[in-house]
Legacy VTK file of the C-alpha trace (Angstrom):
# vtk DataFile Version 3.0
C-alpha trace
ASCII
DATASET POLYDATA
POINTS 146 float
156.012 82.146 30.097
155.919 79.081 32.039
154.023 75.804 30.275
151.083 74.231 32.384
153.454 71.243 33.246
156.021 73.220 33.974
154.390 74.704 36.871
153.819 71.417 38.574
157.413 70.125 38.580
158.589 69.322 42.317
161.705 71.815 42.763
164.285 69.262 43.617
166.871 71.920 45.471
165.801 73.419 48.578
167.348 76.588 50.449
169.418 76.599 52.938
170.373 80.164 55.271
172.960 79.885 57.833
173.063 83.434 59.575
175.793 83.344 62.672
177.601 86.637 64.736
180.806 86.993 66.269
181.172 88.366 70.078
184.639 89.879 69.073
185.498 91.445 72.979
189.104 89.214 73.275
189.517 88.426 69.484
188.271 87.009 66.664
186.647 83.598 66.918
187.803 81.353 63.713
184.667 79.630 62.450
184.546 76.613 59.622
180.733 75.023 58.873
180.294 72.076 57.410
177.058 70.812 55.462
177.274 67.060 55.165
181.084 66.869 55.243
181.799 69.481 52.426
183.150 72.961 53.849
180.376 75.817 53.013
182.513 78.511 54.526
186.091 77.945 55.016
188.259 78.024 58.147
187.920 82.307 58.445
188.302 84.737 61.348
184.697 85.675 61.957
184.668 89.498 61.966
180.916 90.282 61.351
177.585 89.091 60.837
177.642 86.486 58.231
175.163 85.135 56.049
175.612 81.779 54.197
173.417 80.147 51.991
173.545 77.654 49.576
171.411 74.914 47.940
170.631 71.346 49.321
168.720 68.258 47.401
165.126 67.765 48.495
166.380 64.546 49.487
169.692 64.071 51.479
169.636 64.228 55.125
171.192 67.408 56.560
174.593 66.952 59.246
175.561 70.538 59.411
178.383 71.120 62.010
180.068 74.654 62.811
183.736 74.589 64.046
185.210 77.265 66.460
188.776 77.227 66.841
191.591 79.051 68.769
189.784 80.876 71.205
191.801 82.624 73.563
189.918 81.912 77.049
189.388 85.386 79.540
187.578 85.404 82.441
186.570 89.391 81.722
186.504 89.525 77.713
184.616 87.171 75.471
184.782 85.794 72.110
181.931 83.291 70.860
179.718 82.618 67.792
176.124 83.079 68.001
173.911 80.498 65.569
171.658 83.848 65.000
169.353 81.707 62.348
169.593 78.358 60.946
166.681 78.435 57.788
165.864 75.530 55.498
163.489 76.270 52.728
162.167 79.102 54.538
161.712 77.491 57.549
163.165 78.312 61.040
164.966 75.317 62.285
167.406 76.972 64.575
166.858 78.463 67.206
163.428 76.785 67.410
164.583 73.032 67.452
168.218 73.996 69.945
166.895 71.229 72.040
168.130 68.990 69.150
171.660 70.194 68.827
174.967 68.187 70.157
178.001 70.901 71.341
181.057 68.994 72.172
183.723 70.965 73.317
186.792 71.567 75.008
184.815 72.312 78.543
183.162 69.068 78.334
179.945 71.224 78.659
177.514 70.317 76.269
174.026 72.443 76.507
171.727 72.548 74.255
172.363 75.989 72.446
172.964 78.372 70.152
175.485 80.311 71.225
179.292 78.708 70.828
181.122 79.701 73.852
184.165 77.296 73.850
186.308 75.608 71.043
184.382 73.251 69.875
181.664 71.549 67.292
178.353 72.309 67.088
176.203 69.503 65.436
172.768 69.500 64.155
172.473 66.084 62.288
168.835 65.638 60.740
168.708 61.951 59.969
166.265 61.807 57.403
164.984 64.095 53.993
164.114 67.505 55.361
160.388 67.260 55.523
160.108 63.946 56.561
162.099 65.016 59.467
160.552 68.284 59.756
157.046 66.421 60.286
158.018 64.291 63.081
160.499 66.985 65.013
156.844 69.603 64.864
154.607 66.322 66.852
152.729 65.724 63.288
153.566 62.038 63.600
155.496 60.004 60.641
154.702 60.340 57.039
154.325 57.158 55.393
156.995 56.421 52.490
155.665 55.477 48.880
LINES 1 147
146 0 1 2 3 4 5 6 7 8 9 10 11 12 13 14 15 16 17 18 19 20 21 22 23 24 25 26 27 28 29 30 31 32 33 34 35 36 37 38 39 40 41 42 43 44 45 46 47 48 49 50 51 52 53 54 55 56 57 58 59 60 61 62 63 64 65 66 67 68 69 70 71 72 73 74 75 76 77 78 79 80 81 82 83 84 85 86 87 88 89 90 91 92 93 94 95 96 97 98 99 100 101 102 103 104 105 106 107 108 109 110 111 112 113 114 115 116 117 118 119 120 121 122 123 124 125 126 127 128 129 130 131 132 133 134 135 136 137 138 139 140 141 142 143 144 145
């Protein structure tokens, strides 16, 4: 049984869910994902639905960038990764916030997506602790900083 002050304390970890899907129709994309420059899933052939999760501090700022490499282009069979759900702390970032995403890649095309059609990285770089940022990207203004 938990003490009285033990309930109180300020969890200092917060989850983080990274759920992406392969279109496998001309081959098997190969997928790495980065969370602030340390490699969370390794450079793998993506042959299924994929979950990742892990644990981030309450208070780093979050550049999480997924890697697809050595796609074989077709103009009648696709391969691509599809960010299915990006969740921090129980919270739907992706595909809610897309409009805040940076795709370079090698079609020069970058939209403002999900889906990863073309080798290439896809970048969401949250510049600021989670909630802090969370506050301001949902029109709730700035929090103030003790």
């Amino acid at each position: 049984m938990k003490n009285f002050y033990d309930l109180l304390d300020i969890n200092k970890n917060i989850d983080f869910v990274l759920e992406v899907e392969p279109i496998l129709k001309n081959g098997e994309p190969i997928i790495k994902v980065l969370l602030n420059q340390d490699c969370i899933f390794g450079k793998y052939s993506l042959t299924a639905y994929q979950k990742i999760c892990t644990r981030i501090s309450l208070l780093d700022t979050i550049k999480l960038e997924v890697i697809m490499s050595d796609k074989k282009y077709n103009a009648n069979l696709e391969t691509a990764i599809i960010i299915k759900k990006l969740e921090i702390d129980g919270i739907e970032v992706i595909p809610k916030y897309n409009h805040l995403i940076d795709y370079q890649n090698d079609h020069n095309i970058n939209t403002k997506t999900n889906y990863l059609g073309y080798n290439g990285t896809w970048t969401l770089d949250i510049d600021r602790p989670f909630y802090q940022w969370l506050h301001q990207a949902s029109g709730q203004g700035w929090l103030l900083e003790p």
